[in-house]
C-alpha positions in Angstrom: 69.3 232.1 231.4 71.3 233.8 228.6 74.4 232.1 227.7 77.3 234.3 227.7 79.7 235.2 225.0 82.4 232.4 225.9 79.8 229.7 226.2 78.2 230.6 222.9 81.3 230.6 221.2 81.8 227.2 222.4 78.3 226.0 221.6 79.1 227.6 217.8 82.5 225.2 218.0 81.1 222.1 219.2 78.3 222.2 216.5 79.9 222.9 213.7 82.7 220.5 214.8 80.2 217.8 215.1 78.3 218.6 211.8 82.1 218.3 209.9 83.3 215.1 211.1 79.9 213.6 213.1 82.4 212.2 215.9 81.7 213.9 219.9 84.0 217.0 220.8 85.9 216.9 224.0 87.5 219.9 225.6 90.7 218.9 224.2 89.8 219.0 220.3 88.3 222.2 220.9 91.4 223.8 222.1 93.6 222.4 219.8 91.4 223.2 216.5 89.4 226.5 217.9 90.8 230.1 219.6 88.8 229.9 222.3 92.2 231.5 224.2 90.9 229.2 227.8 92.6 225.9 229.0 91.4 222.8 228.2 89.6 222.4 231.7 88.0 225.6 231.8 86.6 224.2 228.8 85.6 221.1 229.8 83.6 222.7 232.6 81.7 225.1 230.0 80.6 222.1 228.7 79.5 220.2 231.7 77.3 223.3 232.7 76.2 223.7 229.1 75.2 220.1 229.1 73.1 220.5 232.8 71.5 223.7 231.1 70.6 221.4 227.9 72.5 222.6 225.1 74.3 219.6 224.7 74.4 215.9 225.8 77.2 212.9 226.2 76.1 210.0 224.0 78.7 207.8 226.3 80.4 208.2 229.8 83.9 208.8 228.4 82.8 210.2 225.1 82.8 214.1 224.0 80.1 216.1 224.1 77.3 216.8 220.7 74.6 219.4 220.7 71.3 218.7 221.9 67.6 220.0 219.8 68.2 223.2 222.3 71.8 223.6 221.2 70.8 223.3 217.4 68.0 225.8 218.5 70.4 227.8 220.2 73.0 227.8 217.4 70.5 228.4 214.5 68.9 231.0 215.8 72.1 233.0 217.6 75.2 232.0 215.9 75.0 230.7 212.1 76.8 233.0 209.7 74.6 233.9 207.4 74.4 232.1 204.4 75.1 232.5 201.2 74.8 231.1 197.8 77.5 232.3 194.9 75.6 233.7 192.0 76.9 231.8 189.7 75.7 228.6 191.4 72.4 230.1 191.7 72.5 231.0 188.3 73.2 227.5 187.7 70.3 226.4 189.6 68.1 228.6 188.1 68.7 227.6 184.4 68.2 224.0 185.2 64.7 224.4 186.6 63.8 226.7 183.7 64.9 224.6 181.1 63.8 221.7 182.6 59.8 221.6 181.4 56.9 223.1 181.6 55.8 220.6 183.1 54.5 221.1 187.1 55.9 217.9 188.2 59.3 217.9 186.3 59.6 221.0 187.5 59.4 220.4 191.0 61.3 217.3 190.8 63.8 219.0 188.9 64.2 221.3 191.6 64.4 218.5 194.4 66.7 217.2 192.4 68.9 220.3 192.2 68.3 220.6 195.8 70.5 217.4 196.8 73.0 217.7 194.9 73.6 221.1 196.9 72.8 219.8 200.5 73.5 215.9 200.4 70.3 215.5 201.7 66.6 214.2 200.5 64.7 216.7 199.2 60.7 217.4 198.9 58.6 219.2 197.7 54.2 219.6 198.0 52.8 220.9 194.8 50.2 223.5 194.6 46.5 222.4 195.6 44.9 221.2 192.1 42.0 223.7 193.4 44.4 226.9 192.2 45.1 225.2 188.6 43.6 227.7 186.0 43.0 227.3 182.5 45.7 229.4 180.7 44.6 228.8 177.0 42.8 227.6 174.3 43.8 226.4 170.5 41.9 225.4 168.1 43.0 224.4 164.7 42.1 222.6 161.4 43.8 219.5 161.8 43.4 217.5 158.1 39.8 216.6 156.2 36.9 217.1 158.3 38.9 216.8 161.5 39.8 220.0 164.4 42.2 220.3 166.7 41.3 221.3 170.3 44.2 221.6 172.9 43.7 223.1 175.8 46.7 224.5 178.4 46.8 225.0 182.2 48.7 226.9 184.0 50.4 223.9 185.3 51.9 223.6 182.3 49.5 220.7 181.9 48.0 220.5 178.4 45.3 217.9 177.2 44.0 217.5 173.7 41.7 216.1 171.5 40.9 215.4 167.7 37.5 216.2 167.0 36.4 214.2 163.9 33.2 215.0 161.3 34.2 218.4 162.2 35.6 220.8 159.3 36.7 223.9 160.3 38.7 226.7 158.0 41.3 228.9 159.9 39.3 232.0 159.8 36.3 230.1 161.8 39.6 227.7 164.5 40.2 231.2 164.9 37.3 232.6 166.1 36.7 230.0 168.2 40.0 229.8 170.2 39.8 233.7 170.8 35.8 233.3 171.8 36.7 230.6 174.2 39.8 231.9 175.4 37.8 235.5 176.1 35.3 233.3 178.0 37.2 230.6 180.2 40.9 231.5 180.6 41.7 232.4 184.0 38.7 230.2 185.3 39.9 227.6 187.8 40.1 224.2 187.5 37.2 223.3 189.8 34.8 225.8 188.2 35.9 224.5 185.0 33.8 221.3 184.9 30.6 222.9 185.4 31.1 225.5 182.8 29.6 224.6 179.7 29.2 227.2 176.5 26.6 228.9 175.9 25.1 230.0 172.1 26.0 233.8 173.7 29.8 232.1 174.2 30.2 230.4 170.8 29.7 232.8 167.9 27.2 232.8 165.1 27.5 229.5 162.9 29.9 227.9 165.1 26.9 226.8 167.8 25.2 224.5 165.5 28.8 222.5 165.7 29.8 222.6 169.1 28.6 219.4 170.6 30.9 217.4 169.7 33.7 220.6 171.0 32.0 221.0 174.3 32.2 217.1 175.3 35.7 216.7 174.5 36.3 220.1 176.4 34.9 219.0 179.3 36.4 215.2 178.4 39.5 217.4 178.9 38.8 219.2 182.0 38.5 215.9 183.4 41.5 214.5 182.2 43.3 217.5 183.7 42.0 217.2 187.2 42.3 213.5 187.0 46.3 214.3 186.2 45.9 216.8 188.8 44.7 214.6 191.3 47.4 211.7 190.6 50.1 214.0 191.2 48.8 215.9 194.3 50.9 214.3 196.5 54.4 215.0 198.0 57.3 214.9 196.1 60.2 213.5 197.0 64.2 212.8 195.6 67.4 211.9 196.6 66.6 208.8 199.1 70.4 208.2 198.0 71.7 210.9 199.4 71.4 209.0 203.2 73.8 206.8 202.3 76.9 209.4 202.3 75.8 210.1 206.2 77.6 208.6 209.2 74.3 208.0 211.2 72.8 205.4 208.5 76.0 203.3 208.5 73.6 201.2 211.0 71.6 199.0 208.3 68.8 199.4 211.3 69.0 203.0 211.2 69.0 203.3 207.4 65.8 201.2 206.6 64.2 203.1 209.7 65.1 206.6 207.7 63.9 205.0 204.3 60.8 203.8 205.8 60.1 207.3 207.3 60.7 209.2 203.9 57.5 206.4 202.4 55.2 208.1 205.8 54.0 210.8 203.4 51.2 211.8 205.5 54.1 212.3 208.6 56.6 214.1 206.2 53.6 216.8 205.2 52.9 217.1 208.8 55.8 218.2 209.8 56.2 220.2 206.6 53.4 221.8 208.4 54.5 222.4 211.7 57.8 223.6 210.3 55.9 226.8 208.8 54.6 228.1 211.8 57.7 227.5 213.8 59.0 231.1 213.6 62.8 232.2 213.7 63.2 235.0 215.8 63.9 238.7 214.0 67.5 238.9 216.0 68.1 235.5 214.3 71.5 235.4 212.4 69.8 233.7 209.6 67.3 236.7 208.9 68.4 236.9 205.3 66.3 233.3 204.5 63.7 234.4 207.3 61.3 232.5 205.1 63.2 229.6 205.9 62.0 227.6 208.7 63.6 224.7 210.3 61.8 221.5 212.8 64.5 220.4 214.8 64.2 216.6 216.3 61.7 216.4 219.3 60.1 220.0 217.9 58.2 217.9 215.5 56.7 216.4 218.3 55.9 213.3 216.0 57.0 210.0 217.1 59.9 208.6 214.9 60.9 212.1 214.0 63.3 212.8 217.5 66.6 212.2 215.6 65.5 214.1 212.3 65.3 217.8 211.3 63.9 219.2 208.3 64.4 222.1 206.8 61.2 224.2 204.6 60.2 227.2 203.0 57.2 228.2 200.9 57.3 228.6 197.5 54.9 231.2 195.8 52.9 231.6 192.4 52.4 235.2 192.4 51.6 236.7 195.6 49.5 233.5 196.7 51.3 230.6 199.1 51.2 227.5 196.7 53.7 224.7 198.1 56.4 224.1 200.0 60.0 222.9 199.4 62.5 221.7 202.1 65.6 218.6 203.0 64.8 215.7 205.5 67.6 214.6 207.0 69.6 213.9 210.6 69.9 216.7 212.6 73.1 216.7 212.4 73.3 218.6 209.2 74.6 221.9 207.6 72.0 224.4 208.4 73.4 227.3 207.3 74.0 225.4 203.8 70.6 223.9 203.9 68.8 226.9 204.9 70.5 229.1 202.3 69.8 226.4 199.4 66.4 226.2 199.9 65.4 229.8 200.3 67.1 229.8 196.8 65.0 226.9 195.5 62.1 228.1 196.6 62.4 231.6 195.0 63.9 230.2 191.8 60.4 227.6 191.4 58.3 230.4 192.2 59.2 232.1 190.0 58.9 229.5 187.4 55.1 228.9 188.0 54.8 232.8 188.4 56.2 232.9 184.7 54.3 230.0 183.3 50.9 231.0 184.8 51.0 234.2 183.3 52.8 233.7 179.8 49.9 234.3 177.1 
């Protein structure tokens, strides 16, 4: 059953009342701080229907009412104002990651960072599978007496290189070997990479005779890549600090519960996971960030998550899905702040990797 317009404007009320201050409304506080233009008992029985219907529940006998995962739901979905970020903050934001590194791992934890510091709230982040890394570009260079330099970029920002001794090289011939391998391997992926190895058609004329030693540190540093790859293929996460400005870790129980729940990587990325298929409807007031998804308490339908909410987009490299970026937090927090923050971090370090993977 629909909730009708008074009733939704108290739901709005109670949550946002409980997200400020984190202490249960009663009828009373809403008639005193809100124009709800009803007495205080025909509130109070809003609430006590809303609370039978689910939208809210009564953590004690006496005590006030707080919104329940269907009043989040409820409120999320209907009611938030949309949000918005000021473009100078966002320009802010934006300049931070950029400048930040080219680096894939700086950069996302950069942006988790940055991500915090605007919703008080941990922040993580999954990189992109180390199947999508590409090479982006080869140079080679004379690097002293009978020694060449071979470095080799991804489009990670990633870049591994190697001295090649006994090998003397002039300019002219670095040259011609950068472009010939660069014309031949960049754009390859990662994981075709290591089986790739030059061919006399690949390597021009004279150069052939002197590629041994070129193609084993090449592929030395293919493997090096995926190995760095591999290492940091795992979630991504900052701002563990940020649970100590929230009422509901006061409990020293509570807290080490949270902080021990932020170490369940495999958890966290399943619920990442569940979050991106959990759809916010087209008539949603949030439809601005409809990217944006939100998991709210018993949605996860994990065990340990009930009191929790996270908050998650994806973040793309081009056109193509690479990772995802979100806050992990109580559910009682600022949706509308969170949601709006990290639709904006995600666009910003998409665009990032968009720029880095296809800068010559």
């Amino acid at each position: 059953m629909e909730l009708d317009a008074r009733k939704q404007r108290i739901l709005q009320a109670i949550v946002e009342d409980y997200v400020a201050t984190a202490e249960p409304v009663g009828s009373q506080v809403l008639v005193q701080r809100y124009s709800l233009g009803v007495k205080s008992a025909t509130v109070r029985n809003e609430m006590a229907e809303m609370s039978e219907r689910g939208y809210l529940r009564q953590p004690h006998t006496s005590a006030g009412r707080v919104p329940s995962d269907r009043g989040y739901r409820f409120y999320v979905n209907r009611l938030m104002a949309l949000p918005v970020i000021q473009e100078g903050e966002a320009a802010r934001m934006r300049q931070a990651v950029s400048s930040a590194s080219s680096e894939l791992d700086t950069i996302l934890r950069k942006t988790c960072q940055l991500l915090t510091a605007m919703t008080r709230l941990p922040a993580l982040a999954t990189p992109p599978s180390l199947g999508d890394t590409e090479l982006r570009q080869v140079f080679v260079s004379p690097a002293g007496a009978a020694k060449t330099l071979l470095v080799l970029l991804f489009s990670t920002g990633h870049t591994e290189s190697r001295v090649i001794a006994d090998l003397a090289l002039s300019a002219s011939e670095a040259l011609l070997l950068a472009n010939a391998m660069n014309a031949h391997f960049v754009g390859s992926a990662l994981s075709l990479l290591r089986g790739i190895v030059p061919s006399a058609e690949t390597v021009p004329g004279e150069l052939w005779r002197l590629s041994d030693a070129w193609i084993r540190l090449c592929q030395e540093a293919v493997q090096a890549a995926r190995a760095a790859g591999e290492d940091a293929d795992e979630m991504v996460i900052e701002g563990t600090h940020a649970a100590l400005e929230h009422p509901e870790f006061r409990d020293v129980d509570r807290l080490s519960q949270f902080l021990t729940l932020l170490q369940e990587r495999a958890a966290l990325l399943e619920m990442l996971e569940r979050a991106l298929v959990t759809t916010v409807p087209a008539h949603s007031a949030a439809r601005s960030v409809s990217a944006v998804q939100m998991t709210i308490g018993a949605e996860s339908g994990l065990p340990g998550m009930m009191d929790y909410a996270v908050v998650s987009s994806p973040y793309y490299v081009g056109a193509r899905e690479a990772g995802t970026i979100g806050v992990f937090g109580p559910t009682r927090m600022d949706y509308a702040r969170s949601a709006a923050a990290v639709d904006l971090m995600a666009r910003t370090v998409g665009e990032i990797l968009t720029q880095l993977r296809v800068a010559p």
